[in-house]
FIZA-287910 format. One record per residue (C-alpha): x, y, z. Coordinates in steps of 0.001 Angstrom, whole numbers, always signed. Layout:
BEGIN
R, x, y, z
R, X, Y, Z
...
This chain:
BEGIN
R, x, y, z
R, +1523, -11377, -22183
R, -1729, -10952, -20652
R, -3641, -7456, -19955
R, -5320, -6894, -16661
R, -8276, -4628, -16705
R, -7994, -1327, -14949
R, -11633, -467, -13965
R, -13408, -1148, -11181
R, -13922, -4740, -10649
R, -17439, -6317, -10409
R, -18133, -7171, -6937
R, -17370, -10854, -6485
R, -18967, -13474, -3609
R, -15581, -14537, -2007
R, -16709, -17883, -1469
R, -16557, -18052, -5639
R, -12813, -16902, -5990
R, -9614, -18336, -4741
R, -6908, -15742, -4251
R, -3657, -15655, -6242
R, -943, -17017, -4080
R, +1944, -14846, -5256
R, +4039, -12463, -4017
R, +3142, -8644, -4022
R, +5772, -6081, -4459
R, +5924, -2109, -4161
R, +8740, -69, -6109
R, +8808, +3803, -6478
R, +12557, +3385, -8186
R, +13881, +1217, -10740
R, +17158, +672, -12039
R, +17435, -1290, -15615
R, +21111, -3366, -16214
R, +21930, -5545, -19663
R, +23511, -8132, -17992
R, +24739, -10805, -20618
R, +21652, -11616, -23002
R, +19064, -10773, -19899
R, +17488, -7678, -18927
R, +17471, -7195, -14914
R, +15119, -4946, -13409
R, +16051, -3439, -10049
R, +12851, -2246, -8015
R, +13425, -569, -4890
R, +11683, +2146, -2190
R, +12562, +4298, +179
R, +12939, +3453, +3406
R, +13093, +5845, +6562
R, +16428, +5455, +8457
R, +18329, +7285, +11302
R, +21459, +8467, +11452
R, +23221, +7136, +14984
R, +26362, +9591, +14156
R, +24747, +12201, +12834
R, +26430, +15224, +14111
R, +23501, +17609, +14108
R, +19811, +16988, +14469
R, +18719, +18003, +10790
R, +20797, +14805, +9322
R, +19821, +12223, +12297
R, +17064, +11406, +9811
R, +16864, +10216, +6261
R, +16263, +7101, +3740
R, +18252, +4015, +2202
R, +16909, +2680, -1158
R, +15148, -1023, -108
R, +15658, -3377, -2733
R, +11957, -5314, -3206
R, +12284, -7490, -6168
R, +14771, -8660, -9085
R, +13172, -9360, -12051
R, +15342, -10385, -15157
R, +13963, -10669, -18777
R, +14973, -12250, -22185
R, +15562, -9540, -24776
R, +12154, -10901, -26249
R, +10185, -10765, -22738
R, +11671, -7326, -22665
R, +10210, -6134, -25276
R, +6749, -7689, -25107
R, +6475, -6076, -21728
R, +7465, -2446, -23557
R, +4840, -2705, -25684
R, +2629, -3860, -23107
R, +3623, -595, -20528
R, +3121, +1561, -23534
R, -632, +534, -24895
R, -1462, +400, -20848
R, +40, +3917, -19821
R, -1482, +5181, -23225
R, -4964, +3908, -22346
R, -4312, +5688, -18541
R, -2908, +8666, -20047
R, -6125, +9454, -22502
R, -8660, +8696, -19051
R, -6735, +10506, -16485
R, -3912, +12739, -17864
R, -466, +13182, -18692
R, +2299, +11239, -15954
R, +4956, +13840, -15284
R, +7936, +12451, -13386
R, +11580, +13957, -13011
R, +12638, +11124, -15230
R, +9904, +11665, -17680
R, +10581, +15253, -17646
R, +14706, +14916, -18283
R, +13731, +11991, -21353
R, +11493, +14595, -22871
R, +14701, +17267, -22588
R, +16869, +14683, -24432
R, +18462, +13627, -21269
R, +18313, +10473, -19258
């Protein structure tokens, strides 16, 4: 596995680059399933929604999780990309401080 630089990048002359025709995804959730010998990653967001038989006006509104990508791994790949989230949040963690989620938070408790 390869290691992307976090800093800022140098500026570049776009005629001297070609950009990297891949798809770009956004999850704020992830769900993790053993599924045989493969690890599947789930990564979803939030989208906004409305409620067309909502009964009152506070639950007209809300959000449905938006599946973005499915990404499955080989037990190996799986954990080759551990390590690599590790060293990288590590390295974040020392320059900018501590990442405190809910999830985080329960792990740290003993709970998951």
């Amino acid at each position: 596995m390869t290691e992307m630089a976090v800093n800022e990048p140098a500026p570049i002359n776009p005629e001297d680059v070609e950009r990297i025709n891949a798809p770009a995804f956004y999850g704020s959730t992830i769900q993790a399933v053993w599924a045989g010998n493969d690890l599947t990653l789930v990564f979803a967001k939030p989208h906004p929604v409305i409620n067309k038989k909502a009964e009152s006006p506070d639950q007209q509104f809300g959000a449905v999780l938006e599946t973005q990508a499915i990404i499955s791994l080989s037990p190996q790949t799986a954990k080759d990309l551990f390590l690599l989230l590790q060293g990288t949040v590590k390295r974040y963690e020392d320059q900018f401080g501590v990442i405190s989620t809910e999830y985080t938070q329960r792990a740290e408790k003993g709970d998951k």
